[in-house]
Backbone as a printed PyTorch tensor [residue, N CA C, xyz], in Angstrom:
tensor([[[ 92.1150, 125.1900,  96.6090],
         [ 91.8690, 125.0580,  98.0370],
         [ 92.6280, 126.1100,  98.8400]],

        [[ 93.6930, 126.4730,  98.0250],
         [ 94.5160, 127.3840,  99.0200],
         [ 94.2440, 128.4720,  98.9890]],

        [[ 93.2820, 129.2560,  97.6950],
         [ 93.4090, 130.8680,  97.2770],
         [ 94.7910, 131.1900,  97.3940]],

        [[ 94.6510, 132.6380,  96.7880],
         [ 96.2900, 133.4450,  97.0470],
         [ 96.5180, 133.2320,  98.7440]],

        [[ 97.7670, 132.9060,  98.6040],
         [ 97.9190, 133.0770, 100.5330],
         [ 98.7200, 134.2870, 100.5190]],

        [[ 98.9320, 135.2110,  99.5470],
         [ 99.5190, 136.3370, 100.1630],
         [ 98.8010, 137.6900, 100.1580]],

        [[ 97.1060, 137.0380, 100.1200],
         [ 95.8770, 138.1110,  99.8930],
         [ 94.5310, 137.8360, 100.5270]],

        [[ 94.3620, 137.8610, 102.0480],
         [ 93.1620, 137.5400, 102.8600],
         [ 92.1590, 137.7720, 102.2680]],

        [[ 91.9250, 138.1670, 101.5620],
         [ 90.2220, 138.4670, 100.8610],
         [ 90.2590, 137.5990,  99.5460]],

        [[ 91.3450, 136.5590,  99.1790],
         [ 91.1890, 135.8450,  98.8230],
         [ 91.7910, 134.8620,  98.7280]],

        [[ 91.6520, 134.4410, 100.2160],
         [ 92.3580, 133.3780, 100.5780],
         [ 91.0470, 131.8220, 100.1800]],

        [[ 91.7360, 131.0060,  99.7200],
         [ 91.1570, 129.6070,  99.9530],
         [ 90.3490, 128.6360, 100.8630]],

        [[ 89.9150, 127.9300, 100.7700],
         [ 89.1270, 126.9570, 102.1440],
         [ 89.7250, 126.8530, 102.9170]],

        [[ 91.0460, 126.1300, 102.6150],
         [ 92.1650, 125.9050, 104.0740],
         [ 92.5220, 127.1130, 104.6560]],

        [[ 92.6870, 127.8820, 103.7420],
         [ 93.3330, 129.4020, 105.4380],
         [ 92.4570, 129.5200, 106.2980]],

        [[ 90.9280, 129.6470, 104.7100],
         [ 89.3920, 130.4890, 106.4520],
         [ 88.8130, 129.0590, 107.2560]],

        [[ 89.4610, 128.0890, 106.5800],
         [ 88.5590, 126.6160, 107.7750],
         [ 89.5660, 126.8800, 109.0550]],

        [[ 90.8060, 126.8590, 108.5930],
         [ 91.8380, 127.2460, 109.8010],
         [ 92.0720, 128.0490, 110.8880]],

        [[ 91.4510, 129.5270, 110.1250],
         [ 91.3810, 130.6010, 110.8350],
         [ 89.6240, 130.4570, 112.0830]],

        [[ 88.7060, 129.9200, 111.4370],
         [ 87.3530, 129.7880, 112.0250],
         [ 87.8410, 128.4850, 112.8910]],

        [[ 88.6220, 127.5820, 113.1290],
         [ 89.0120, 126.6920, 113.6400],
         [ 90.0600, 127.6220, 114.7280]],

        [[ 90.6910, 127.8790, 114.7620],
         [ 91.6790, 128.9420, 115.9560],
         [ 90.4920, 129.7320, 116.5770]],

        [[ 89.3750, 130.2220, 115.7050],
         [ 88.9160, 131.5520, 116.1020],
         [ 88.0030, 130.4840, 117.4300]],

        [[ 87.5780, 129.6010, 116.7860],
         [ 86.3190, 129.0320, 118.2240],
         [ 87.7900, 128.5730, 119.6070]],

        [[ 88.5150, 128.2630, 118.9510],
         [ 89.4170, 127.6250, 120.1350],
         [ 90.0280, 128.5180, 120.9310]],

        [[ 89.4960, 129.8120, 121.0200],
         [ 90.0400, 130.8400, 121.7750],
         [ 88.8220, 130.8870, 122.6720]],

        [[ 87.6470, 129.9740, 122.4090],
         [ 86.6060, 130.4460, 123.5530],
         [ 87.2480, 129.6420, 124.9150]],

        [[ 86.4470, 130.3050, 126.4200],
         [ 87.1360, 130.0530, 127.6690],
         [ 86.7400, 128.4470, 127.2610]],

        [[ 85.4200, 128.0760, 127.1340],
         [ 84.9080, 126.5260, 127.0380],
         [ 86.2030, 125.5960, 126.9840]],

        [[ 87.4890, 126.0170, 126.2020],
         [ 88.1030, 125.1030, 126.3270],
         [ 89.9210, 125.4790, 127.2670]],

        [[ 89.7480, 124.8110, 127.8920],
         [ 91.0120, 125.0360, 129.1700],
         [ 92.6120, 124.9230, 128.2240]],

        [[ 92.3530, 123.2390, 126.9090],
         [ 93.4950, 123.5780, 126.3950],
         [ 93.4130, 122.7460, 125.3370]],

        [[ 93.9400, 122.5440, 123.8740],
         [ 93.6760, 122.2640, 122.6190],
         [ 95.2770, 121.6660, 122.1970]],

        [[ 94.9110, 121.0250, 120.7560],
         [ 95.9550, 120.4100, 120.0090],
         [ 95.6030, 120.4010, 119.1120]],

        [[ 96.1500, 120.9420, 118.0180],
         [ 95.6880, 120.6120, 116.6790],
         [ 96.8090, 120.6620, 115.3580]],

        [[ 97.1450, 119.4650, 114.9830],
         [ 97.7570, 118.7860, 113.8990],
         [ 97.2720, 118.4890, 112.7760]],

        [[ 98.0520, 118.9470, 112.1310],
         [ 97.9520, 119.3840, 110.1410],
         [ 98.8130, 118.0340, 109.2920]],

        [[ 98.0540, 117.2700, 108.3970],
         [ 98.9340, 116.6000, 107.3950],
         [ 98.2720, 117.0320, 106.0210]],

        [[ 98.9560, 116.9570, 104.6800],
         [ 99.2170, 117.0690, 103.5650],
         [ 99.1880, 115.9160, 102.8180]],

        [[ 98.0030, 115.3210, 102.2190],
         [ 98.6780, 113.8930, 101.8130],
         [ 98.4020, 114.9220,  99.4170]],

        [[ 99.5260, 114.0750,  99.0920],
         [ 99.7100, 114.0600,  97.5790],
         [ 99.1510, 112.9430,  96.8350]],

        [[ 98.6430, 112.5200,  96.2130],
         [ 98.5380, 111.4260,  95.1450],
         [ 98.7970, 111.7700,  94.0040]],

        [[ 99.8380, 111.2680,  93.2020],
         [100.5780, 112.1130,  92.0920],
         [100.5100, 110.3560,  91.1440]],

        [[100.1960, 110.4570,  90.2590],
         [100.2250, 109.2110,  89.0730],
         [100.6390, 108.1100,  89.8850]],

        [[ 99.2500, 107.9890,  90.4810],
         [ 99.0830, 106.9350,  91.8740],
         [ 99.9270, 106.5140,  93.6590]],

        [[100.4520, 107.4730,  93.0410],
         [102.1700, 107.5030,  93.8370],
         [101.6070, 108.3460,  95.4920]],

        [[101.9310, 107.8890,  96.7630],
         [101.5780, 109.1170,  97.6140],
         [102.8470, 109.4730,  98.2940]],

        [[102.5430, 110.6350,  98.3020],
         [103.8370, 111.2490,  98.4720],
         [102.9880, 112.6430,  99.8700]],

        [[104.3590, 112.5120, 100.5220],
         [103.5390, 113.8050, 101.9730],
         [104.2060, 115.3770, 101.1410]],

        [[103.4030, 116.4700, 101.3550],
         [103.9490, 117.4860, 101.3470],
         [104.3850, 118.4580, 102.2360]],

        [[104.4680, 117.9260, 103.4620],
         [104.7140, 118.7030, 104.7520],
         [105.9400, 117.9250, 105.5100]],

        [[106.2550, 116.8630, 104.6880],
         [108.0100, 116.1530, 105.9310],
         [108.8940, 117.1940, 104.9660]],

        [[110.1620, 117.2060, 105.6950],
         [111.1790, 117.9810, 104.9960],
         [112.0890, 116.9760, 104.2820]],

        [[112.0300, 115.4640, 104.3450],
         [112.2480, 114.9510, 103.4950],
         [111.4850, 114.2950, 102.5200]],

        [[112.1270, 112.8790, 102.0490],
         [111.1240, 112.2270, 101.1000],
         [109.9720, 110.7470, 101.5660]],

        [[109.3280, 111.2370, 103.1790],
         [109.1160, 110.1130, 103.5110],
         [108.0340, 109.3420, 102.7260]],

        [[108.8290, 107.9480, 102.6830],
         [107.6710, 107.2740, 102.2410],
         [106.0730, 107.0110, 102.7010]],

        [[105.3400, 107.2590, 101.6930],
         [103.6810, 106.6520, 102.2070],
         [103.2410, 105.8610, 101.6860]],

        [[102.6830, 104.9420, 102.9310],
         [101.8560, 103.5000, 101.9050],
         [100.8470, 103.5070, 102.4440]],

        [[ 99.7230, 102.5470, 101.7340],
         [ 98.0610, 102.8890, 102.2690],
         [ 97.8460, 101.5350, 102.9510]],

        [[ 97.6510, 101.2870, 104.1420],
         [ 97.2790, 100.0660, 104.5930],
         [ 95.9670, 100.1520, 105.2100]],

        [[ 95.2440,  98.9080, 105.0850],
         [ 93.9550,  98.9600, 105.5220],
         [ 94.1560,  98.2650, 107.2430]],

        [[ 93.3190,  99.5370, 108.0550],
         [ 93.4270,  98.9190, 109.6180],
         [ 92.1640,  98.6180, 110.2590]],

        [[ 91.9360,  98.5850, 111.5220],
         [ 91.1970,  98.3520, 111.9490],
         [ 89.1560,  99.4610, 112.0360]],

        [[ 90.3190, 100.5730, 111.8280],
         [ 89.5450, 101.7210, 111.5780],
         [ 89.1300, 102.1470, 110.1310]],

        [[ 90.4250, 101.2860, 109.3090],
         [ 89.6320, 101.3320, 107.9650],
         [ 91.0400, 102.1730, 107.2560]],

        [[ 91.3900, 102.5870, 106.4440],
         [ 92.4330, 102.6530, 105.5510],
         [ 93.0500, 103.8950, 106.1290]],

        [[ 94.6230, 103.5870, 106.4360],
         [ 95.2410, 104.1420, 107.2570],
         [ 96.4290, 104.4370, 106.1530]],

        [[ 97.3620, 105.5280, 106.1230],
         [ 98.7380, 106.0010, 105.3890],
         [ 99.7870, 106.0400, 106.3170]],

        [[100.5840, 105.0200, 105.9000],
         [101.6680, 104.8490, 106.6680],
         [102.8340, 105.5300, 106.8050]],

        [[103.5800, 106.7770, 107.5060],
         [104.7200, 107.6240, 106.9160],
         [104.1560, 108.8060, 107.0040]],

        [[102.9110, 109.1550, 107.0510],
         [102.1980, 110.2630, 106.6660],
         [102.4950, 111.4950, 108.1350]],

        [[103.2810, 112.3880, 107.8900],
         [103.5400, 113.3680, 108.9940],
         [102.5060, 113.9120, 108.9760]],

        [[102.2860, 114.5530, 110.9400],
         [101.7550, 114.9060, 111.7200],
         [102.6350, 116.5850, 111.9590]],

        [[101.9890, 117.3770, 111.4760],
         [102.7840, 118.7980, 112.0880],
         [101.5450, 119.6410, 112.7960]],

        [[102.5680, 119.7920, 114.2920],
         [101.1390, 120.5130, 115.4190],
         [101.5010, 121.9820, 114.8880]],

        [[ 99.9960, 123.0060, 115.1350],
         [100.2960, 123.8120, 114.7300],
         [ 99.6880, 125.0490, 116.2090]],

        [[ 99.7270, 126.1750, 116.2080],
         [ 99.2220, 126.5270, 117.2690],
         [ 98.6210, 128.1160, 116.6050]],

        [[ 98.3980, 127.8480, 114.8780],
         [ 97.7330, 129.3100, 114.6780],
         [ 97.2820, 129.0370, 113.7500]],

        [[ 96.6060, 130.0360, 113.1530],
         [ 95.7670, 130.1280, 111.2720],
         [ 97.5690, 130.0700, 110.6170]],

        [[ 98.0910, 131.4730, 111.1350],
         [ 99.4130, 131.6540, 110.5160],
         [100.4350, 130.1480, 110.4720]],

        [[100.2720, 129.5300, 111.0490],
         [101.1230, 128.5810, 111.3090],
         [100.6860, 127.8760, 110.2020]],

        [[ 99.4500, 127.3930, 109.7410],
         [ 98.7440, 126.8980, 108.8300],
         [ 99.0050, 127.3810, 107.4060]],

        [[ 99.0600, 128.4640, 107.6070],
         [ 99.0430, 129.6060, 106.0280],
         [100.9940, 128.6520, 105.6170]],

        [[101.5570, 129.2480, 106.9720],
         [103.3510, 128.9670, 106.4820],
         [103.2070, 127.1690, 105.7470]],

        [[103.0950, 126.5540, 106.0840],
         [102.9470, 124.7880, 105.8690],
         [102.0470, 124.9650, 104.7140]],

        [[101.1290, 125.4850, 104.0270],
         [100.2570, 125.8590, 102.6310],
         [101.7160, 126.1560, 101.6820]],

        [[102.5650, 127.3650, 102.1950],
         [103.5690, 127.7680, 101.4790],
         [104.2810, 126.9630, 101.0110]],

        [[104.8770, 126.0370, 101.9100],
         [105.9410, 125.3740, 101.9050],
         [105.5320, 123.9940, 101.1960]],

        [[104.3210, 123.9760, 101.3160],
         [103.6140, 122.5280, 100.3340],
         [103.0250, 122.7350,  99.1760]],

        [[103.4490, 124.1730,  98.4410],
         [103.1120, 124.6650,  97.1390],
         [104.3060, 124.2500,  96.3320]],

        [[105.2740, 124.7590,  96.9870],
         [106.7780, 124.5580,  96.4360],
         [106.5180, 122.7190,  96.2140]],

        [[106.0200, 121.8180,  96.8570],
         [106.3900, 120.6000,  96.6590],
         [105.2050, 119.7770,  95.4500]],

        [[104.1610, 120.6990,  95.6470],
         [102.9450, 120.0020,  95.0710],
         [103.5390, 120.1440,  93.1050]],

        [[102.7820, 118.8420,  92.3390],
         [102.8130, 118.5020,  91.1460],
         [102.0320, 119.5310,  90.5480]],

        [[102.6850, 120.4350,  89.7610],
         [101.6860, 121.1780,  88.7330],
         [102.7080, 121.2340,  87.2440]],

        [[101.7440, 121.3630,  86.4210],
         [102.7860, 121.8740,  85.3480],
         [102.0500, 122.9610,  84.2180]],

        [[102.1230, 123.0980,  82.7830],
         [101.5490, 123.5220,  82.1890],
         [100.5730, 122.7490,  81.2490]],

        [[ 99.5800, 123.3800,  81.0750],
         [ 98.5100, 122.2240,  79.9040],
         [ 98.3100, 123.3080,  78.7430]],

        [[ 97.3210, 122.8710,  77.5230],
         [ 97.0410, 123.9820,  76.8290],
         [ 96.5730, 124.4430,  77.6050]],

        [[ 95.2010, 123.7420,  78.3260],
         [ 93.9690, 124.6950,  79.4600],
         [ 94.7780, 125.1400,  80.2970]],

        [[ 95.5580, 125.1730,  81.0290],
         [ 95.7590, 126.3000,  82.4960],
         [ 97.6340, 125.8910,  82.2620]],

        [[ 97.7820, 126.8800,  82.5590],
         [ 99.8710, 127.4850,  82.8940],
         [100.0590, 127.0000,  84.1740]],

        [[ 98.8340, 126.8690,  85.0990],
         [ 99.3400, 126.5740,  86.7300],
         [ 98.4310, 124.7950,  86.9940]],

        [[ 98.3230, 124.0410,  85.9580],
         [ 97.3890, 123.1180,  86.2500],
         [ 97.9720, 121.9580,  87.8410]],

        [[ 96.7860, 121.8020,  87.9320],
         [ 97.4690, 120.8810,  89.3170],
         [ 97.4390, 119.4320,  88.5970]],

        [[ 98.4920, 118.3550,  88.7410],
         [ 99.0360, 116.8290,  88.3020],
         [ 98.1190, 115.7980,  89.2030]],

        [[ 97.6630, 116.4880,  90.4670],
         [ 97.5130, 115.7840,  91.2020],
         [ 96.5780, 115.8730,  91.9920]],

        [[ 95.5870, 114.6310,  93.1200],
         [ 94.7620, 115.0490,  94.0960],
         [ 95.3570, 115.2670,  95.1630]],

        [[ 95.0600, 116.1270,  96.0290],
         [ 95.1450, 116.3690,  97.4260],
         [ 94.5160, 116.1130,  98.5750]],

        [[ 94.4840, 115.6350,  99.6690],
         [ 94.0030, 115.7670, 101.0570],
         [ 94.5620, 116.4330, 102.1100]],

        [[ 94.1090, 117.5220, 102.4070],
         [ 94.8980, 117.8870, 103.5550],
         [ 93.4810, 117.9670, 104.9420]],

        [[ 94.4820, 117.4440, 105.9770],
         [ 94.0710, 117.0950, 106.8510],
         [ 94.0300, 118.2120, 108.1660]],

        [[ 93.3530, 119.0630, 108.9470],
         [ 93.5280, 119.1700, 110.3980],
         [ 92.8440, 118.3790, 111.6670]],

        [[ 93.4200, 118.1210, 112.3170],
         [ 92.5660, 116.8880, 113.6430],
         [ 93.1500, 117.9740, 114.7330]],

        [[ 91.8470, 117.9050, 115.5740],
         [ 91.7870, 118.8220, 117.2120],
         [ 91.2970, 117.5010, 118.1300]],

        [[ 91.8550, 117.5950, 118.8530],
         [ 92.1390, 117.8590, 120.6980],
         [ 91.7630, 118.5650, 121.2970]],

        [[ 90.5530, 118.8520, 121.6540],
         [ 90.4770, 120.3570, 122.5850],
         [ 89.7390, 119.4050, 124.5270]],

        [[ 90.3430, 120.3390, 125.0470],
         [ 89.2380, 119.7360, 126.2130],
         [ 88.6070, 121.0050, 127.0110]],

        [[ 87.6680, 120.3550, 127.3530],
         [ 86.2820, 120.9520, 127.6290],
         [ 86.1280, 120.9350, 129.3120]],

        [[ 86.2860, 122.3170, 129.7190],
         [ 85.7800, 122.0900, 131.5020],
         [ 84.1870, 121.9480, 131.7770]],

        [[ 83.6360, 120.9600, 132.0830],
         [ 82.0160, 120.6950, 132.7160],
         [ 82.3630, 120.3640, 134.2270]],

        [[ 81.1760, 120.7350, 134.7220],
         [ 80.7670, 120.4240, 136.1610],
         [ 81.3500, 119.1640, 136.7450]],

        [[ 81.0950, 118.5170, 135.8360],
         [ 81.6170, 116.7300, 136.4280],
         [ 83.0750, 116.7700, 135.5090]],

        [[ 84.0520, 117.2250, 135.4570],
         [ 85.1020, 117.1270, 134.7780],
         [ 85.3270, 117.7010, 134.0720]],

        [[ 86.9160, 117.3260, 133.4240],
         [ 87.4470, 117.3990, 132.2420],
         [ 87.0310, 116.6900, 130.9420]],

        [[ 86.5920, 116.9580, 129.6250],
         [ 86.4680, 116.1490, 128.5950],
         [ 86.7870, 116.5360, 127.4930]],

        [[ 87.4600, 115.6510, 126.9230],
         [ 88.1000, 115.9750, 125.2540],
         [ 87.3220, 115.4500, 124.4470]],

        [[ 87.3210, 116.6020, 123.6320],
         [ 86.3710, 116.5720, 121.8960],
         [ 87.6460, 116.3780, 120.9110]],

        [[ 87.4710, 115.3390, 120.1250],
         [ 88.4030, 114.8220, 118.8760],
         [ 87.5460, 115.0950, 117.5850]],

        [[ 88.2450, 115.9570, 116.7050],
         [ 87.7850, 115.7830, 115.8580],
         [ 88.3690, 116.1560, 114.0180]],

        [[ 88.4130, 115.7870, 113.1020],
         [ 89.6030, 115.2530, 111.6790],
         [ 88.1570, 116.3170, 110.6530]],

        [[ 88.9290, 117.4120, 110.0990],
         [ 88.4210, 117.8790, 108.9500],
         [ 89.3920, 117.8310, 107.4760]],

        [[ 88.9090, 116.7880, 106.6190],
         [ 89.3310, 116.4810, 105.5290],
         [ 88.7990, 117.4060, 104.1040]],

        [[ 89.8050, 117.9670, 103.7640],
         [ 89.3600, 119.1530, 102.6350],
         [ 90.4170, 118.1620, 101.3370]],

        [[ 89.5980, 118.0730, 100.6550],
         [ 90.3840, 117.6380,  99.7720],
         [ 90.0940, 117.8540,  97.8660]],

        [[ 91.5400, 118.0880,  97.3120],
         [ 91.2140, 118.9090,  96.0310],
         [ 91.8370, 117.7880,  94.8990]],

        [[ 90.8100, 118.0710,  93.7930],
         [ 90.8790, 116.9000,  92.9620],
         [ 91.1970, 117.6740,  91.6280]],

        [[ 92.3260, 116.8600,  90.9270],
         [ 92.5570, 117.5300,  89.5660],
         [ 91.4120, 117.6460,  88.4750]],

        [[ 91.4940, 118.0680,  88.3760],
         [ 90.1480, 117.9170,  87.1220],
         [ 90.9680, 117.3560,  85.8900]],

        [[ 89.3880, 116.9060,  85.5790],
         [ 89.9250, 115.3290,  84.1170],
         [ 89.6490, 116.3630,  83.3280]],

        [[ 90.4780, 115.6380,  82.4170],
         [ 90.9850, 116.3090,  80.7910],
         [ 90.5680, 115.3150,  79.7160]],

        [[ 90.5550, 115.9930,  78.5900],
         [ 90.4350, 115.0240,  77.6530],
         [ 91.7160, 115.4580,  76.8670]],

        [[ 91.9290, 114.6480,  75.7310],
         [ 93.3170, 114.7720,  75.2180],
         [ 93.0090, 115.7880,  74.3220]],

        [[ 92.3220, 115.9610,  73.4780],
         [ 92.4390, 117.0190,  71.9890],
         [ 92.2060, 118.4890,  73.1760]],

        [[ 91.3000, 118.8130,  74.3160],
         [ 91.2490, 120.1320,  74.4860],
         [ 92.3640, 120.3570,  75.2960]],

        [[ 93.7530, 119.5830,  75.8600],
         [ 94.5780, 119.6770,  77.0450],
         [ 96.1520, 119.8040,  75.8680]],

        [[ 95.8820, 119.7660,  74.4900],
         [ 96.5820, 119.6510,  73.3830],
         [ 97.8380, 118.4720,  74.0080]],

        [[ 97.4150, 117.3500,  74.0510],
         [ 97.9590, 115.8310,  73.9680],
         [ 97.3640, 114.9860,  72.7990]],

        [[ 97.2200, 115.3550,  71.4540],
         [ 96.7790, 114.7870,  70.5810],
         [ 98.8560, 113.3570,  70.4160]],

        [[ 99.9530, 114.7300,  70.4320],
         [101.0580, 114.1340,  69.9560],
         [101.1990, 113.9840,  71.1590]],

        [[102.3620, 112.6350,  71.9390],
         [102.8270, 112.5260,  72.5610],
         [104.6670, 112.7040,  72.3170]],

        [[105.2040, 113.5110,  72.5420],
         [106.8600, 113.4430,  72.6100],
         [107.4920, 114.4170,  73.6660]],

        [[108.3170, 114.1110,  73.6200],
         [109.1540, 114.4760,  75.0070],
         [108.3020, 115.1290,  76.1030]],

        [[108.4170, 116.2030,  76.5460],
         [107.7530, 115.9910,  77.9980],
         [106.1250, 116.4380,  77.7400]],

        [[105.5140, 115.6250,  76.7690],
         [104.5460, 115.9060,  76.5920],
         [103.7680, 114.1440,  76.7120]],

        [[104.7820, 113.4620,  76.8330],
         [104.6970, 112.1090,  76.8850],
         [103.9370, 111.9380,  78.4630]],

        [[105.0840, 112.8700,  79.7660],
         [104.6840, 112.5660,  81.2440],
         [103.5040, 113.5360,  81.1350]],

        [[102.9960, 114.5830,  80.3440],
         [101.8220, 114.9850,  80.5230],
         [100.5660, 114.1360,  80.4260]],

        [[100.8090, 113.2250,  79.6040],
         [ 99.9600, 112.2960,  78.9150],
         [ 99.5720, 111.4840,  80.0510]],

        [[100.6990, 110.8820,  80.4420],
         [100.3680, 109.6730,  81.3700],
         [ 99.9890, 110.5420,  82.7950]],

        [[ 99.9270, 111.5410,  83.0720],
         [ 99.7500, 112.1080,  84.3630],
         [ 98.0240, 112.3920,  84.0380]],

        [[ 97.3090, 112.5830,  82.7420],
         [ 96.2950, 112.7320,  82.0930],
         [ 95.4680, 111.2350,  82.1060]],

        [[ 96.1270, 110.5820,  81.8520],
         [ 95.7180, 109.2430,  81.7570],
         [ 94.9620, 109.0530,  83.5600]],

        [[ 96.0470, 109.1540,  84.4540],
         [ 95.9230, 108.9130,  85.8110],
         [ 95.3840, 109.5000,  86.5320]],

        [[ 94.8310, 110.4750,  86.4380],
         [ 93.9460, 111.2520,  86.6190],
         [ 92.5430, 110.9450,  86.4870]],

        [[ 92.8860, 110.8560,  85.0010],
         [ 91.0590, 110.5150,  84.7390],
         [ 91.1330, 109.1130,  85.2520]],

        [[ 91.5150, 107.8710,  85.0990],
         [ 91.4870, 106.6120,  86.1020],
         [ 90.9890, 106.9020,  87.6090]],

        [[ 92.2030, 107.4050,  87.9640],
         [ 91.2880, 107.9100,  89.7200],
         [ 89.7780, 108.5100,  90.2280]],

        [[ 89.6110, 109.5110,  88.5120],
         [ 88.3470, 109.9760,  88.6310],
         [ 86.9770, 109.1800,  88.5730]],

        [[ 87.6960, 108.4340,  87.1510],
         [ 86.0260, 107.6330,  86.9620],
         [ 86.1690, 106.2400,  88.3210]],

        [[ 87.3650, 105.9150,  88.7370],
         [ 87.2020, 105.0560,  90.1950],
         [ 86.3190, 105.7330,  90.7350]],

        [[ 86.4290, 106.6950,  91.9560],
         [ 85.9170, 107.4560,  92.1940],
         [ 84.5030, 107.2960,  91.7210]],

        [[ 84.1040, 108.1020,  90.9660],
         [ 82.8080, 108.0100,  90.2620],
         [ 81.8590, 106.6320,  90.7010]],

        [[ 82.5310, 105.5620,  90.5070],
         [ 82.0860, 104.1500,  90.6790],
         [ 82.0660, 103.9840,  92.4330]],

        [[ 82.6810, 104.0410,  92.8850],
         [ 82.9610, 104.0250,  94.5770],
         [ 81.4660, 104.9950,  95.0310]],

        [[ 81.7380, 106.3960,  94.0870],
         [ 80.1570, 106.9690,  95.3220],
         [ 79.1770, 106.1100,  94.9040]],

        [[ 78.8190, 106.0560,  93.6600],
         [ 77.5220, 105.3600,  92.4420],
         [ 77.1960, 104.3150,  93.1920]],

        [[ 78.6190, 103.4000,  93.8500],
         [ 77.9160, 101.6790,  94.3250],
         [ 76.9060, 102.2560,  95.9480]],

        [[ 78.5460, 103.0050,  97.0200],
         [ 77.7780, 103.9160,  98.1920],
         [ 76.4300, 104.1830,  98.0560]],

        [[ 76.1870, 105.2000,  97.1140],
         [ 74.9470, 105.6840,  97.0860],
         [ 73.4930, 104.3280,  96.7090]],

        [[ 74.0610, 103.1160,  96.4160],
         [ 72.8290, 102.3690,  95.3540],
         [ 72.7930, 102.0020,  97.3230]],

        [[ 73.8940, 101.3020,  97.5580],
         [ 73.8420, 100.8520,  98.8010],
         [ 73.1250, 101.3420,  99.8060]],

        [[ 73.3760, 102.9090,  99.7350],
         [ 72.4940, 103.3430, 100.8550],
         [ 71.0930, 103.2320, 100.7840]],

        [[ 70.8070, 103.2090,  99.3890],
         [ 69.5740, 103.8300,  99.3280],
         [ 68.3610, 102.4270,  99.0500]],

        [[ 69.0730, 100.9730,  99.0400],
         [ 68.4810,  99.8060,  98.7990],
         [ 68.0040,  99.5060,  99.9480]],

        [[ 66.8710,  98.4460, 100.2180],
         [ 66.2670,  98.1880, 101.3630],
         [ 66.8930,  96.9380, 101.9210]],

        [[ 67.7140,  96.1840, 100.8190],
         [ 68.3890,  95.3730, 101.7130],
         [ 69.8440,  95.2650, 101.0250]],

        [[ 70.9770,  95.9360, 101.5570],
         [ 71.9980,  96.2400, 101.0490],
         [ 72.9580,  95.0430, 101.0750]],

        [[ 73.3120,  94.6100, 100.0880],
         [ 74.3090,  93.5700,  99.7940],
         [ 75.3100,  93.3260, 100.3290]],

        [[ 75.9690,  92.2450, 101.2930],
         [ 77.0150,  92.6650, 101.6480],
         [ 78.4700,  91.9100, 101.3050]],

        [[ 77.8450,  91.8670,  99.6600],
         [ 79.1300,  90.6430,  98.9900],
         [ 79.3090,  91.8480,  98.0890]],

        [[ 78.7470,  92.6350,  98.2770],
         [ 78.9180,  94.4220,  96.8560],
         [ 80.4770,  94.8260,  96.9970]],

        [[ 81.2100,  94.5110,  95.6750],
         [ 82.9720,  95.2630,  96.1680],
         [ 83.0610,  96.7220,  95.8280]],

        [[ 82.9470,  97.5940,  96.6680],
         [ 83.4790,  98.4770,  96.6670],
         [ 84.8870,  98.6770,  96.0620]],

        [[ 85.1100,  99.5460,  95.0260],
         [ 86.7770,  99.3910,  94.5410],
         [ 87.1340, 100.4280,  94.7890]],

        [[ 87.2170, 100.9490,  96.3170],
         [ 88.6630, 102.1720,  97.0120],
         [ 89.7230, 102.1960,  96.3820]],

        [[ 90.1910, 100.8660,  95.9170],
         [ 91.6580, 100.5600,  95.4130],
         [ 91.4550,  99.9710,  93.8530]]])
């Protein structure tokens, strides 16, 4: 998601969604803007932020609006660059390690978040446009003989179980769109069907 960030021509989704996100918010249309960046981690089920400078805790509670992360920092930003620096600084924190398949593998899924504020001058007023773009990057599942986890011992043990948790989240996942999709597409959609988010 990130590309190299120290090479614009091949930078990642998040720099150019960021940068095309600054670039419209420089039109006159809008008098004045806000826009705040979060980082959420899911690491062997665990969520963890990558943008507080400490270790704040995150928990997932379900609200009124529907499943909310509790702890989860808010950092305003006021550029692409501002965006690129907070990518940096949440590389250093993000779960990767080595597999047979990849030297840089990622442990974990990601969401990172930007939400705008902008307001809008019309004839009859002032009006604010809200709006949350969710980019989010998913480890890819492994199997054990090609990720060379046939043996489990020493730190090949937390590879295992980070392998394990992974693919769990995935095939969830999998099941969550599969029910969505039967749902949408039935003429009279069930409404005792459990969805398993969790």
């Amino acid at each position: 998601m990130e590309g190299d960030l120290t090479d614009p021509s091949n930078y990642g989704v998040i720099p150019r969604a960021s940068q095309a996100i600054f670039d419209n918010l420089r039109s006159p249309q809008y008098s004045k803007y806000d826009v705040t960046c979060s980082y959420l981690e899911i690491y062997n089920e665990d969520l963890g932020d990558l943008l507080s400078d400490g270790n704040n805790k995150v928990t997932m509670m379900e609200g009124k609006g529907g499943v909310v992360c509790r702890g989860l920092s808010e950092v305003s930003v006021s550029s692409s660059a501002d965006v690129l620096s907070l990518m940096t600084r949440a590389q250093q924190k993000r779960h990767i390690g080595e597999t047979k398949m990849n030297k840089q593998s990622s442990r974990s899924h990601c969401i990172f978040t930007i939400k705008v504020a902008a307001a809008v001058e019309c004839p009859d007023g002032t009006f604010t446009l809200e709006g949350k773009l969710h980019m989010v990057d998913l480890a890819g599942s492994e199997c054990a003989k090609s990720a060379g986890m046939e043996k489990t011992t020493g730190n090949q043990a937390a590879r295992e179980r980070e392998r394990m948790s992974i693919n769990r989240s995935l095939l969830t996942l999998g099941r969550v769109i599969s029910i969505l999709k039967e749902q949408s597409q039935s003429k009279k959609p069930s409404k005792n069907v459990r969805i398993p988010y969790r």
